[in-house]
N, C-alpha and C positions, 0 to 999 in steps of 0.2 A: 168345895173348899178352895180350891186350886182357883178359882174364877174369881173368891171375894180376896184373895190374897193378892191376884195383878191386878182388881179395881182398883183397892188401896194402894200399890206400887205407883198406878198412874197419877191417883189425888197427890202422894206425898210427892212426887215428884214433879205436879203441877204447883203444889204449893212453893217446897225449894227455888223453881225455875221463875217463878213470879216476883219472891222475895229478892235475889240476884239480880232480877230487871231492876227490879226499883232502887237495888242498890246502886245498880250503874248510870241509872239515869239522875242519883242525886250526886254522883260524879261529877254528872255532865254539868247543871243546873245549880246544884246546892240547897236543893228548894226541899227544908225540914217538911212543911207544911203539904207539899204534894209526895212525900215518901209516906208521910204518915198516912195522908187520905187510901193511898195505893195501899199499908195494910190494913186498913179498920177495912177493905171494900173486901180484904181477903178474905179476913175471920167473919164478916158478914154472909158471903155466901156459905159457908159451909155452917154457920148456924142456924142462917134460912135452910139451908138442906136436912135440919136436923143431927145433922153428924158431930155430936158434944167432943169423941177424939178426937177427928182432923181440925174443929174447931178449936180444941185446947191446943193440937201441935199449933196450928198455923199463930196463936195467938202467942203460945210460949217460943217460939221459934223468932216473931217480933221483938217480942221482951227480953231475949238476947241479943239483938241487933241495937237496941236500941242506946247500949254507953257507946259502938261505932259511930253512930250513927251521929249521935251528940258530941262525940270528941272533935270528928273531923270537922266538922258544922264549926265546932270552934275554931279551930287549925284555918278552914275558910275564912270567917269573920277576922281572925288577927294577919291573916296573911296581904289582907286590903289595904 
C-alpha cells in the first residue's frame, strides 16, 4: 500500500512541477500556444499510460490554470 501511495506522490508531483515550468516559461516567451501544447503533452501521457485519475488531475489542474493563463496573455498583448 505504502509503495502505490509514494508512486502517486511522485506522478502528482511530476505533474505540479511540469505545470509550474510551463507556467514560467510563458513568463518568459508569452507563447499561449506553446503553454497549451506543454499541457495537452501532459494529460496525454498519463492517458497513454492508462491512468484516468492522474489523467483527470493533470487535465483539471490545467483547466484551472487556464483564466491565469488568458488574463496575463491579455495584460501581455495590451502592455505592447
Amino acid at each position: 500500500m505504502q509503495e502505490k501511495i509514494e508512486e502517486r506522490h511522485k506522478e502528482i508531483t511530476h505533474i505540479q512541477n511540469t505545470i509550474w515550468a510551463a507556467y514560467k516559461d510563458f513568463l518568459v516567451d508569452q507563447n499561449v500556444k506553446a503553454y497549451t501544447q506543454k499541457m495537452s503533452l501532459l494529460t496525454k501521457k498519463y492517458q497513454e499510460k492508462g491512468d484516468l485519475l492522474l489523467k483527470s488531475f493533470a487535465e483539471n489542474e490545467a483547466i484551472t490554470w487556464c483564466p491565469v493563463i488568458n488574463e496575463f496573455a491579455e495584460e501581455f498583448r495590451n502592455s505592447q
